[in-house]
C-alpha positions as CSV (number, residue, x, y, z in Angstrom):
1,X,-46.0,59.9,36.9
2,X,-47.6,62.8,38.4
3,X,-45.7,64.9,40.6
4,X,-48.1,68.0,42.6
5,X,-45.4,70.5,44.1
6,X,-46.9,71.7,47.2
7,X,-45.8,73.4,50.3
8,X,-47.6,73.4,53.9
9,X,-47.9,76.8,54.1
10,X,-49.8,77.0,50.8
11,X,-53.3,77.9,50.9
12,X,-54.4,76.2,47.5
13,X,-52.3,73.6,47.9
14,X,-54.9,72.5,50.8
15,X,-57.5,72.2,48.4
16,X,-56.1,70.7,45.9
17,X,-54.6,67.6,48.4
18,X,-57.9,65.6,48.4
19,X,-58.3,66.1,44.6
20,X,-55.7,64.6,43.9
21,X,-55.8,62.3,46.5
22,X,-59.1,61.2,44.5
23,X,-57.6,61.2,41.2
24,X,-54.3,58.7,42.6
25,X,-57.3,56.2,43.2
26,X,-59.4,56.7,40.6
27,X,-55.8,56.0,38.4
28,X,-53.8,53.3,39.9
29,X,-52.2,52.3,37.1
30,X,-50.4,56.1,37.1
31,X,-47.6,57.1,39.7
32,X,-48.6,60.3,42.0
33,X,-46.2,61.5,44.1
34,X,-45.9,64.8,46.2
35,X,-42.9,67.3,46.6
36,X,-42.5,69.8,49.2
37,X,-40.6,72.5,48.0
38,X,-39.7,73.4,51.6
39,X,-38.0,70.1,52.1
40,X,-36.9,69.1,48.4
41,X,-35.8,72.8,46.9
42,X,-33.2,71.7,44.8
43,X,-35.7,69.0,43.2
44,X,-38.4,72.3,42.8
45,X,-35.5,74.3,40.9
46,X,-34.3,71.6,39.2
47,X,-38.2,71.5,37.2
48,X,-38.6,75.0,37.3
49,X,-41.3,75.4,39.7
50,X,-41.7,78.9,40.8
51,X,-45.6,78.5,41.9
52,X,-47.7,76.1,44.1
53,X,-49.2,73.9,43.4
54,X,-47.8,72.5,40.4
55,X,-48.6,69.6,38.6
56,X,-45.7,68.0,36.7
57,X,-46.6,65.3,34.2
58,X,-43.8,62.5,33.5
59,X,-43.5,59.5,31.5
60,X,-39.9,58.1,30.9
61,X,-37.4,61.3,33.2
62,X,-39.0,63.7,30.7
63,X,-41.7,66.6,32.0
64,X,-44.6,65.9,29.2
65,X,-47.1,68.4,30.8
66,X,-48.0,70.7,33.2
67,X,-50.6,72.5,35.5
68,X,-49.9,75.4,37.3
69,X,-52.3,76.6,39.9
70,X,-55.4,75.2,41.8
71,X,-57.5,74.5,38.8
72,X,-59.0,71.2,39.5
73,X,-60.9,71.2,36.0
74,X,-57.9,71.4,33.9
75,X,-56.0,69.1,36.9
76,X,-58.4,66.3,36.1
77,X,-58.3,66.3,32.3
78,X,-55.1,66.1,32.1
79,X,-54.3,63.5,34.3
80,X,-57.3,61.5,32.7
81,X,-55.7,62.5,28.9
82,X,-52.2,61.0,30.2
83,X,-53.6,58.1,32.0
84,X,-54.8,57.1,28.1
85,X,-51.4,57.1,26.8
């Protein structure tokens, strides 16, 4: 499961929507799901998320991985790296 904490108001956020918009179809076999931290904050402070966007990486309710920040490079790997698993 991927998990990109996001907010409307968030600049980067913007950019990184159709990335991983991309990356949900190029892995259907993975679970990508959005959270905004305006609607859902107690789910935001419940992971720790202090920065948007955020990238949260699950498998079985535990956080495996994370990317914080618009870095599409680093985004991508790692969602191809635990598509593998």
């Amino acid at each position: 499961v991927v998990i990109d904490f996001t907010a409307s108001w968030c600049g980067p956020c913007r950019i990184m929507a159709p990335i991983f918009a991309d990356l949900a179809k190029k892995f259907p076999a993975a679970v990508f799901l959005k959270v905004d931290v305006d609607e859902l904050k107690s789910i935001a402070e419940q992971f720790s998320v202090e920065a948007m966007p955020t990238f949260l990486f699950m498998k079985e309710g535990d956080v495996k991985d994370r990317v914080v920040g618009a870095i599409k490079e680093e985004l991508t790997n790692k969602v191809g790296l635990h598509a593998a698993q």
